[in-house]
Each structure stands twice: as C-alpha cells, then as structure tokens.
C-alpha positions in Angstrom: 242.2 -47.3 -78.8 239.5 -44.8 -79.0 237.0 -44.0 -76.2 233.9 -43.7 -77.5 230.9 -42.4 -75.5 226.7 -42.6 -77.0 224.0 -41.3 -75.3 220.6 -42.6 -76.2 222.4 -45.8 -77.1 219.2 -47.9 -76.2 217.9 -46.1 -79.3 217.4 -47.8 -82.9 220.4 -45.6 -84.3 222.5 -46.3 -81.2 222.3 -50.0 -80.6 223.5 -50.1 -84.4 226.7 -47.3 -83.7 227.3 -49.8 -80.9 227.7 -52.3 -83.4 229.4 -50.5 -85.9 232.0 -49.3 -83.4 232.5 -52.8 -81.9 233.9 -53.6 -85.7 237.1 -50.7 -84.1 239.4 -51.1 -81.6 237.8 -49.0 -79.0 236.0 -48.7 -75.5 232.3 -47.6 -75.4 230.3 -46.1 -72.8 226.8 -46.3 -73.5 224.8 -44.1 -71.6 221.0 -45.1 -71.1 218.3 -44.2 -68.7 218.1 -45.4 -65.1 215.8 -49.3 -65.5 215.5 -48.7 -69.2 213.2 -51.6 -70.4 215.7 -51.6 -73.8 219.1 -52.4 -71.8 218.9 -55.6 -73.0 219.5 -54.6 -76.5 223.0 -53.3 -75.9 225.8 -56.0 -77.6 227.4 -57.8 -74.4 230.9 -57.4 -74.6 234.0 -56.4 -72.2 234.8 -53.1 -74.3 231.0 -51.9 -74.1 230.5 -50.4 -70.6 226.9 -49.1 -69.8 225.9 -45.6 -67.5 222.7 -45.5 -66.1 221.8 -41.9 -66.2 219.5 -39.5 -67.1 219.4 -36.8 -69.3 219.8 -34.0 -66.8 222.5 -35.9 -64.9 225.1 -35.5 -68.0 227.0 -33.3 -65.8 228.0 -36.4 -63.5 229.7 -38.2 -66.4 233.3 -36.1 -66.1 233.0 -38.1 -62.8 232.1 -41.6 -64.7 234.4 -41.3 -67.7 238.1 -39.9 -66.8 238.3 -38.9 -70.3 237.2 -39.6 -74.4 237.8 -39.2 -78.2 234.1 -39.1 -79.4 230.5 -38.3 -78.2 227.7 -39.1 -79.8 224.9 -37.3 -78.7 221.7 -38.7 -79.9 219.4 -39.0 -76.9 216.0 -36.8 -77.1 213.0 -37.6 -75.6 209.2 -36.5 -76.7 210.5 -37.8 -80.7 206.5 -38.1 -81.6 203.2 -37.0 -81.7 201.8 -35.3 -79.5 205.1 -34.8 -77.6 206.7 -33.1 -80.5 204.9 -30.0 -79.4 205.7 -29.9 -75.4 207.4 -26.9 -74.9 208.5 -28.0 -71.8 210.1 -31.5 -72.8 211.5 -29.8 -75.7 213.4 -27.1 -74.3 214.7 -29.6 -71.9 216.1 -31.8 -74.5 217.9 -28.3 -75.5 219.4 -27.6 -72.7 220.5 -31.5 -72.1 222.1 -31.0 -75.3 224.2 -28.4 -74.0 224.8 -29.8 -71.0 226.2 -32.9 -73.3 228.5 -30.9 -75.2 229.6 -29.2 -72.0 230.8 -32.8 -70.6 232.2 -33.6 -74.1 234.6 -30.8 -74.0 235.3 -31.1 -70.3 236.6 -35.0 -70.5 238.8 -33.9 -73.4 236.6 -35.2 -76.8 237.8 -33.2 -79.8 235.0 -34.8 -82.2 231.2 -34.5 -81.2 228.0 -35.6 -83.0 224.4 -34.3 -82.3 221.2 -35.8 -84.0 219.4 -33.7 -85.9 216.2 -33.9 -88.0 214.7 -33.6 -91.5 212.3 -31.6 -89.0 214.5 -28.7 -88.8 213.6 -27.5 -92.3 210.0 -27.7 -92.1 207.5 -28.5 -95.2 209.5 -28.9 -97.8 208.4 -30.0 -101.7 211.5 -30.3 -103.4 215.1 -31.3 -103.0 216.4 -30.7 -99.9 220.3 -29.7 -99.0 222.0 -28.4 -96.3 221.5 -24.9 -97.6 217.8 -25.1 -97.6 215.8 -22.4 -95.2 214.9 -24.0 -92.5 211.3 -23.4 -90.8 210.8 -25.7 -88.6 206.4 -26.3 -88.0 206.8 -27.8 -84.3 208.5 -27.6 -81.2 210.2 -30.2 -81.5 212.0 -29.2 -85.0 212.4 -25.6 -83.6 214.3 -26.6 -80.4 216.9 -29.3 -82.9 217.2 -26.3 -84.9 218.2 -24.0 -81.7 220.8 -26.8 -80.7 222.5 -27.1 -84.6 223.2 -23.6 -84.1 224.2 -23.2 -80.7 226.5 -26.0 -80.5 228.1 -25.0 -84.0 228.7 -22.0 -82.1 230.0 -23.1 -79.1 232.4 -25.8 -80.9 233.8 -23.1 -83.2 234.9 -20.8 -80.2 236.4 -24.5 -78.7 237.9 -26.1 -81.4 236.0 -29.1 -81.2 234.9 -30.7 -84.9 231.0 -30.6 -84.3 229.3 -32.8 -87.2 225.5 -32.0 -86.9 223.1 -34.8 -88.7 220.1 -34.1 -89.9 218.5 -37.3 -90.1 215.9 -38.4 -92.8 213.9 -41.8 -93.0 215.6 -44.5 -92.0 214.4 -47.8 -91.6 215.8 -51.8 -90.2 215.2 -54.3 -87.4 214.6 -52.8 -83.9 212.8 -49.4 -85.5 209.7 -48.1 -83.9 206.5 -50.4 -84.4 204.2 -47.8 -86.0 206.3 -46.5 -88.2 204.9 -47.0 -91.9 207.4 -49.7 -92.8 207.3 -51.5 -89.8 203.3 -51.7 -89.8 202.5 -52.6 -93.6 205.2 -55.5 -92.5 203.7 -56.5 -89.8 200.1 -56.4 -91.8 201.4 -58.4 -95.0 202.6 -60.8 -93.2 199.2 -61.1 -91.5 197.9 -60.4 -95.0 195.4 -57.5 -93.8 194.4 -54.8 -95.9 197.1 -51.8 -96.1 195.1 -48.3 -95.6 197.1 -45.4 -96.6 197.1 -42.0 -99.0 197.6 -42.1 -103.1 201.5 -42.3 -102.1 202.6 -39.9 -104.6 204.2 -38.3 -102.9 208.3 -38.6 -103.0 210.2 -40.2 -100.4 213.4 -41.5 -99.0 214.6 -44.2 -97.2 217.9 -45.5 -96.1 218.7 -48.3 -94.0 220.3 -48.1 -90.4 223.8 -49.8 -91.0 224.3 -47.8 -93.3 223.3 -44.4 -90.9 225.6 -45.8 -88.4 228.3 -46.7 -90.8 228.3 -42.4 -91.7 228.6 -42.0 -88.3 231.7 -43.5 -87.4 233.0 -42.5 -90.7 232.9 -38.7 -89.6 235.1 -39.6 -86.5 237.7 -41.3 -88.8 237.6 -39.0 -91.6 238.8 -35.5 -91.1 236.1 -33.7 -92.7 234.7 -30.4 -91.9 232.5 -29.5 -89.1 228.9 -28.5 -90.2 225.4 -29.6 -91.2 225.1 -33.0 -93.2 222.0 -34.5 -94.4 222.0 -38.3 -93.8 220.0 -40.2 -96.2 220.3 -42.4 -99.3 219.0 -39.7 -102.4 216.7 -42.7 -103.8 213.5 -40.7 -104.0 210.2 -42.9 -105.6 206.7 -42.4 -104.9 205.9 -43.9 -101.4 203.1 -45.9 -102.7 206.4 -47.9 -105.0 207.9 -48.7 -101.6 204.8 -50.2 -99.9 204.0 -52.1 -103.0 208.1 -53.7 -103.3 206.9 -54.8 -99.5 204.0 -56.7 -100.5 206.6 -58.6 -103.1 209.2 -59.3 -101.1 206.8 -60.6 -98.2 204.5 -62.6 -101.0 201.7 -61.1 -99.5 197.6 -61.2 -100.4 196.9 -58.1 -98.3 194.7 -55.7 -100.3 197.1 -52.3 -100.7 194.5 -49.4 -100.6 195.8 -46.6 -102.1 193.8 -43.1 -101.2 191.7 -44.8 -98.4 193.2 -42.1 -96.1 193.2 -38.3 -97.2 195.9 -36.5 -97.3 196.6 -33.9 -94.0 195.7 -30.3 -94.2 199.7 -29.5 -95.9 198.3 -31.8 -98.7 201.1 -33.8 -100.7 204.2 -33.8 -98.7 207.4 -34.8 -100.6 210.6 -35.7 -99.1 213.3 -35.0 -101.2 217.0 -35.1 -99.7 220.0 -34.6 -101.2 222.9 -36.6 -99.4 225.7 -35.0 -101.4 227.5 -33.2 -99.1 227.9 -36.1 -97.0 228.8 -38.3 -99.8 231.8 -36.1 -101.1 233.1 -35.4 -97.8 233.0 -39.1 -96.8 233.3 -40.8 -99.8 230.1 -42.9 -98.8 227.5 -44.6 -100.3 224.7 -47.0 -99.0 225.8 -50.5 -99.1 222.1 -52.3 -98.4 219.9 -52.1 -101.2 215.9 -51.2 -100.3 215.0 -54.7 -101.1 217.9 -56.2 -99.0 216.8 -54.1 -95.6 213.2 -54.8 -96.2 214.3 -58.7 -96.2 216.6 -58.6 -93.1 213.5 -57.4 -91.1 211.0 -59.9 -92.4 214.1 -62.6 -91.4 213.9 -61.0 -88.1 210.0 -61.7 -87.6 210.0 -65.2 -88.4 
C-alpha cells in the first residue's frame, strides 16, 4: 500500500490528486492549513487522513507521519496579483519548499513532486518546451524557478526521483472564480455581456483530471527525474475557446471581442509543448475541451 502525502491538498489540483489516488490502494495524508475554510472539500474516507499545519511547520511532519512513498508538494501561497510580487511571501514559499523536501527525504519518500509554473519561463510567443530559457517577469515565477533548481539539486546528491511540473492552464469544477473560464461561465449563464481582448492570441487549456491523472502516473512509472511541462498541446485562439462556451451554455450574452486592450507586453501567446511528458508517460488527455466545459456547467445548476 503506498503512503501518499499532498500538501496544499485543499487546493483545486489537490482535491483532484486526492481523488485520483483514492482510485489506488494507498493511505493519504493531506496536509492543509490550520481552520482552512476549504477542509470540507477533502473526499471523506478512512484511508484519507488530514494534518492541520502550516507551511512553516513542515518540519513537524517526521513527527506526524512515521514514514512515506510520495510527496506531493504543491502548496504556495501569494499565486495572484498583487501577491505575485511580495518578496517577502515569495521567498517564504521558497524556503517552505525546502523545508518540504527536507521532511520528504527524512520520513523515507524516494519519489517527490513540486508545482511549478508556466511563470518560470517568462513572456513567451511561441512553442514552449522544457528546454526553453526561462526569464521569469515576477517574483513569484523567479522564486518557482529558484526551487526547480535547488531541489533538482538536492534530490540528485539524494537519490530521490524529483519530477518538477511546470503547470500551464488548467481548468474544471472547484478552479478559482475569476479565472477567464470560470467568469464568461458564470456570465453566459446569466447571459451578460463578455468584455475581453481580440483573443488572438494562442492558448492552452487542459482539464484537471487529467493534471492529476499525470501526476500519479509519475509515481507509478519509472521515468526520469526532471522538468515536464503539464498541458494538453491544443493551442487555438482564445477568443475560439470563449466562443465554444457561449455554445455549449446556449447563451444570448453579447461576446465583445477588443473591448479591453491588450497589456503593455501586447499579444501574449501560450504555446506549450507537452511532449516530453507524453513520451515518458505514455499519456494523453482523456476529457475533451467541450466535455470539461460541460462538467462545470453540470456543477452550477
């Protein structure tokens, strides 16, 4: 039975590795916050056994958890604006990151995952693999960047398979409300107007079972440690995606395309290529844009 431990697991990916690992024979400890307002979105179940602790209490775990397989590491606070560019919070989530990979190796894992971003790379206009240079614009891409590369250190030196995600758009039930997605649904369904740029520009989306899925794939599969872009490689113009919402919800709302300018980096594309992860894991997205975009409308009504 494996002993599998997530921190940030009140988060939208977590609450779906949960649910994903509860498909395994295994024990999980999911490790939230002290009173987090989410706890009630962990499954129930006898094999799922949550830690209240925060982030710079991960040194108390080896004292919680006698020992493990996997860690899953995707707690990090300050994820938007204007936190992205705190210092302080940021170099925090750092050194919580160490301090997680510290306890990992000290209750015996031999297979930890850290949560990294599309942010690490910076602006970007075309495709995007794990080979690209990364030049991270804010803090909070700088200081993911600074843990990738410490930890692949550390875990080299320890012998400990490190798999470090860098996470593109993904979308499903329980994401954050103002995300694009999440509020042109909520607006069609409401049929108000949509306000948003020409949506040239290119962009990816995958859907969160099937992040989570890649997830527990890297723990089964004995693939190499290293850098893997998670994302689906189905790049269309954004303005294609928000339109496909409007069908699928049957919507009047007006879509108003250029009503908001473009930032000061102009068109941003978002170009990903997921092939590395695809070879090593012999994965490919199951749900279909349409079918994601329909689960959350189900989940509304």
């Amino acid at each position: 039975m494996q002993k599998v431990v997530i921190t940030g697991a009140t988060g939208f990916i977590g609450i779906h590795l949960i649910k994903e690992w509860l498909k395994r024979d295994s024990q999980i400890y999911a490790i939230i916050r002290p009173g987090s307002k989410n706890a009630d979105r962990i499954p129930r179940s006898d094999v799922v056994h949550i830690i209240e602790l925060s982030m710079d209490g991960y040194d108390r775990l080896p004292q919680l958890i006698d020992s493990a397989d996997c860690f899953y590491h995707l707690a990090w606070e300050g994820t938007r604006v204007p936190y992205r560019d705190d210092a302080v919070i940021q170099e925090k989530n750092y050194k919580c990151s160490i301090q997680a990979y510290e306890t990992a190796r000290q209750i015996g894992c031999k297979f930890f995952l850290g949560s990294g971003s599309q942010a690490e790379y910076g602006s970007t206009a075309g495709p995007v693999d794990e080979d690209h240079p990364c030049d991270p614009t804010t803090e909070y891409g700088r200081q993911k960047l600074c843990t990738c590369s410490e930890l692949l250190r550390r875990s080299e030196h320890d012998g400990i398979r490190l798999i470090w995600t860098r996470i593109f758009s993904i979308y499903g039930p329980d994401d954050y409300p103002g995300t694009l997605i999440m509020t042109s649904i909520d607006k069609m369904m409401r049929n108000e107007s949509i306000k948003m740029t020409e949506g040239t520009q290119l962009w990816d989306y995958l859907y969160v079972t099937d992040a989570a899925k890649a997830m527990v794939m890297f723990a089964e599969k004995e693939c190499d440690s290293g850098i893997y872009n998670i994302a689906s490689g189905d790049h269309k113009p954004l303005r294609e995606f928000i339109a496909r919402i409007a069908e699928l919800t049957g919507s009047d709302s007006e879509l108003l395309f250029g009503a908001v300018p473009y930032g000061s980096e102009g068109i941003r594309n978002l170009m990903p290529d997921p092939g590395k992860i695809k070879r090593a894991l012999q994965w490919e997205p199951d749900v279909t844009f349409d079918d994601g975009i329909l689960t959350i409308i189900q989940t509304k009504k």
